[in-house]
C-alpha positions as CSV (number, residue, x, y, z in Angstrom):
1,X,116.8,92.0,110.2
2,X,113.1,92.9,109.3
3,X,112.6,96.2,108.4
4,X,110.1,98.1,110.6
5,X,107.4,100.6,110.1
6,X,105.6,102.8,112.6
7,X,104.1,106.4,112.1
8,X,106.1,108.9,114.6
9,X,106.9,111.7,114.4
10,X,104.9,114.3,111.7
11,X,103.8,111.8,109.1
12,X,100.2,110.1,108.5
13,X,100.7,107.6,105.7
14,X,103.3,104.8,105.7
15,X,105.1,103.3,102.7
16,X,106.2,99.7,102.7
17,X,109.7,98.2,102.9
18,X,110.1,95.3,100.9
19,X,113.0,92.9,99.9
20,X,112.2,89.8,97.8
21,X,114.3,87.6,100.1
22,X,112.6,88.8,103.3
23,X,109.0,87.7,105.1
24,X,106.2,90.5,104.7
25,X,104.5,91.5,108.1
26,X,101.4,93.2,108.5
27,X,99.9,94.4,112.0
28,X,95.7,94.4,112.8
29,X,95.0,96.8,114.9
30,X,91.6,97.6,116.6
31,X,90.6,100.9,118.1
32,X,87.8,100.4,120.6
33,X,84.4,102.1,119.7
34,X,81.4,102.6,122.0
35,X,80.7,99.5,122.9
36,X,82.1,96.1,123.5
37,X,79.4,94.0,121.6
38,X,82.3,92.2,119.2
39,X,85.3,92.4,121.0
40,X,84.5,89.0,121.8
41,X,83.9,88.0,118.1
42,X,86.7,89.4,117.2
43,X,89.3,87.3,119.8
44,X,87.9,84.3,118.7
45,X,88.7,85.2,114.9
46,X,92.0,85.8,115.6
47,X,92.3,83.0,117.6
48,X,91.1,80.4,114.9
49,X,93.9,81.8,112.7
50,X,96.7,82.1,115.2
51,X,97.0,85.6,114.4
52,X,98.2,88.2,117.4
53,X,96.6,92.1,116.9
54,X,96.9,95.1,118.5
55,X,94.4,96.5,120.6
56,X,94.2,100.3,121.8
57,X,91.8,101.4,124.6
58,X,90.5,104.4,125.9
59,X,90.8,104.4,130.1
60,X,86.8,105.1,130.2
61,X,86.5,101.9,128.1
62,X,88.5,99.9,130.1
63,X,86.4,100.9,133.2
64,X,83.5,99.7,131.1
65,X,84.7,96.5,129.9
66,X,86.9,95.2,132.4
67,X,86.4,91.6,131.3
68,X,87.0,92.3,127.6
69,X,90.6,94.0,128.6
70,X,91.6,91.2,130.4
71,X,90.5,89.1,127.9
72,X,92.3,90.5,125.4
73,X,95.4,90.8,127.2
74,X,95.3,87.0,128.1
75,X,95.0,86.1,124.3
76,X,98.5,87.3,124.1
77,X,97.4,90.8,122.0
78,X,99.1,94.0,122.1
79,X,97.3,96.1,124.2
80,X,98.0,100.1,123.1
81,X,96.5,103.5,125.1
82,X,94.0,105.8,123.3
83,X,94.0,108.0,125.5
84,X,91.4,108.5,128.9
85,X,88.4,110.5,127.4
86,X,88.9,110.0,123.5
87,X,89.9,113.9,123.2
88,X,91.4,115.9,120.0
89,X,94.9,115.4,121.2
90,X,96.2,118.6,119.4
91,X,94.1,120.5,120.8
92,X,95.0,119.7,123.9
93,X,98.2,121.2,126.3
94,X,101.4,119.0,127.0
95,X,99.7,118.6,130.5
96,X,96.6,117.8,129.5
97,X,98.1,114.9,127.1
98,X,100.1,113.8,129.4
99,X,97.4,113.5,132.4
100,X,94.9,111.5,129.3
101,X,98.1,109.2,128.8
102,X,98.7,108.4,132.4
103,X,95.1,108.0,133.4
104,X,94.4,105.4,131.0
105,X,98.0,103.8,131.5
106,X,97.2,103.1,135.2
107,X,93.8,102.1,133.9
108,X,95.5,99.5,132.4
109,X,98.6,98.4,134.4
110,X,96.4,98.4,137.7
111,X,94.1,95.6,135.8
112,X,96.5,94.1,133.5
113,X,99.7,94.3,134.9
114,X,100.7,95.5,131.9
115,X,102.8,98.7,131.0
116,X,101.7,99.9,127.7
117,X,104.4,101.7,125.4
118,X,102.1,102.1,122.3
119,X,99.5,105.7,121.7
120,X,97.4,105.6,119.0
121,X,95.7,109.5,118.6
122,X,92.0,109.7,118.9
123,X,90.5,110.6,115.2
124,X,94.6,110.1,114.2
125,X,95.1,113.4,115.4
126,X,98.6,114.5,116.4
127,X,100.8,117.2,116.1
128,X,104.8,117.6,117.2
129,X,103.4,118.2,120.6
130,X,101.2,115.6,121.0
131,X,104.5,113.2,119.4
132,X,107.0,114.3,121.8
133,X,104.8,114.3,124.9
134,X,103.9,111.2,124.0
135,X,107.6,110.0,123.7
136,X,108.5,111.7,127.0
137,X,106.0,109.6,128.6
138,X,107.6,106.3,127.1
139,X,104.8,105.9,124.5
140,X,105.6,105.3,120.3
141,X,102.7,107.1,118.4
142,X,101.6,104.4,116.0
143,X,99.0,105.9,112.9
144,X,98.3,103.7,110.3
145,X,98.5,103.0,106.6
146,X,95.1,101.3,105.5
147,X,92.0,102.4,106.9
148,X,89.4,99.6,106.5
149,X,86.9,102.1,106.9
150,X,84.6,99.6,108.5
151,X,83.1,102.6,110.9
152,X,81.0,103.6,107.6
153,X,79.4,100.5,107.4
154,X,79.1,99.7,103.5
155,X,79.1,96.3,104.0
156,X,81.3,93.3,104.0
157,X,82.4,93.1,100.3
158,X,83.3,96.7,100.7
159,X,85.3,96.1,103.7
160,X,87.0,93.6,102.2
161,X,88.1,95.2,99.0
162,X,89.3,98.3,101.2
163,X,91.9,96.3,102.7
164,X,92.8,93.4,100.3
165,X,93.4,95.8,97.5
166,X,94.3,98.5,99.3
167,X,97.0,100.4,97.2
168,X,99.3,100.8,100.1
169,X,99.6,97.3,101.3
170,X,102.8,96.3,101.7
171,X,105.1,95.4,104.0
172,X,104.7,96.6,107.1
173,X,101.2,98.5,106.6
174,X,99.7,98.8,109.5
175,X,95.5,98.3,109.3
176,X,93.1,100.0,111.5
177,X,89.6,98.3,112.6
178,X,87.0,99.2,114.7
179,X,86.1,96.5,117.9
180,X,82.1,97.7,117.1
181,X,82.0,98.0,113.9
182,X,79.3,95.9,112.4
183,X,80.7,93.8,109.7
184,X,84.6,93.5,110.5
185,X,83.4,90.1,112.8
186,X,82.4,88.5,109.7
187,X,84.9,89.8,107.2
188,X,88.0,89.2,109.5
189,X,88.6,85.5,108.8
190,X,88.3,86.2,104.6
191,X,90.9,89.5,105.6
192,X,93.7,86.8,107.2
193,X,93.0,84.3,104.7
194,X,93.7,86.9,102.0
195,X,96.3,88.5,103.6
196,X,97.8,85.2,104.1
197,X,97.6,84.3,100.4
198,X,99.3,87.6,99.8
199,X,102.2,86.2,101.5
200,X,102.0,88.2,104.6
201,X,103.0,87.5,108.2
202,X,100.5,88.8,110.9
203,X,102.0,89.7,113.6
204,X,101.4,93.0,116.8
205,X,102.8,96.0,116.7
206,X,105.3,95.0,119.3
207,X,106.6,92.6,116.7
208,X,106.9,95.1,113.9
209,X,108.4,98.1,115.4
210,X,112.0,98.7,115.8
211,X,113.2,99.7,119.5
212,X,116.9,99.9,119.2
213,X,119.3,102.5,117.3
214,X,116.9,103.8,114.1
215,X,116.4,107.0,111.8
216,X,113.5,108.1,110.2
217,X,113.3,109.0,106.8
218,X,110.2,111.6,105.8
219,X,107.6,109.0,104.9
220,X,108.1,107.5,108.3
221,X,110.1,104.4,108.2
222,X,111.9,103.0,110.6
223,X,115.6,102.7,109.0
224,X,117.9,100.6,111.8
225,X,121.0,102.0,112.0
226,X,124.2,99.9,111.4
């Protein structure tokens, strides 16, 4: 059995789990920015590689881009909620995350058909509340372990040494991207090759998380119980 990683309950980082006899996954995932000026770019990256991401939307952003969402959905990509208005989550009341949750779920479902499970924060904000109201509304909170920090903009090399060399790239990182950002369109095929060369699987987050029976231990692992 693989062993998973997502970030739930009170921890940011992640820390890889690695056996020498097992494959090494890694999950892309794209938060949506702004705009919708690459999202296009982007599928058609992915899709030359045969590599599946994860993709998480606000609800105002899928009212914007209906065509992108659907696009992305019929790719075969993990689509994840961030939220309806892009608020700071932890400052908000269990009401109030629940109602940003649900908007953008319906957003979703009523276009996609699709009934998301997977809440990434805005700005990777959470708290305990903002976890367990998440939970009670059937969602995983997924962080991340490798920002590219393509939303600064320091150019392609840059981008590409963030997340190649990375010092937490391991099994089961988790990288986040930008679908506006203004050189992850033409790094991403020199990031899969790389990754690739590095021995790792790419595969969504639905593919990398562990849904039955698990304990966490207090960097955030998954640990499947036996």
């Amino acid at each position: 059995m693989r062993k998973l990683i997502c970030v739930f309950l009170c921890v940011l980082a992640l820390s890889p789990i690695a056996r020498a006899e097992e494959p090494k996954y890694v999950a892309l995932t794209f938060d949506d920015g702004p705009s919708g000026r690459f999202t296009r770019r982007l599928l058609d990256g992915l899709e030359e590689r045969g590599a599946k991401a994860t993709f998480f939307l606000c609800g105002y952003w899928v009212e914007k881009y209906p065509e992108e969402v659907k696009k992305i959905a019929e790719a075969g990509h993990d689509l994840g909620n961030h939220s309806a208005t892009h608020p700071h989550m932890a400052q908000q009341t269990a009401d109030q995350i629940t109602e940003e949750l649900q908007k953008c779920h319906k957003n979703v479902k009523d276009l996609t058909g699709i009934e998301m499970d997977l809440f990434r924060p805005p700005f990777g904000e959470y708290d305990n509340e903002v976890i367990e109201t998440a939970a009670q509304n059937g969602y995983y909170t997924i962080q991340w372990d490798i920002d590219s920090l393509d939303w600064k903009e320091q150019g392609a090399e840059a981008e590409i040494n963030q997340v190649l060399n990375h010092k937490h790239l391991g099994n089961g990182s988790i990288i986040l991207f930008h679908n506006d950002a203004k050189y992850t369109p033409q790094v991403l095929d020199t990031i899969l090759k790389g990754l690739k060369n590095k021995g790792f699987d790419i595969v969504p987050i639905s593919e990398l998380i562990h849904r039955g029976e698990y304990e966490m231990d207090h960097e955030g692992r998954q640990i499947p119980k036996t």
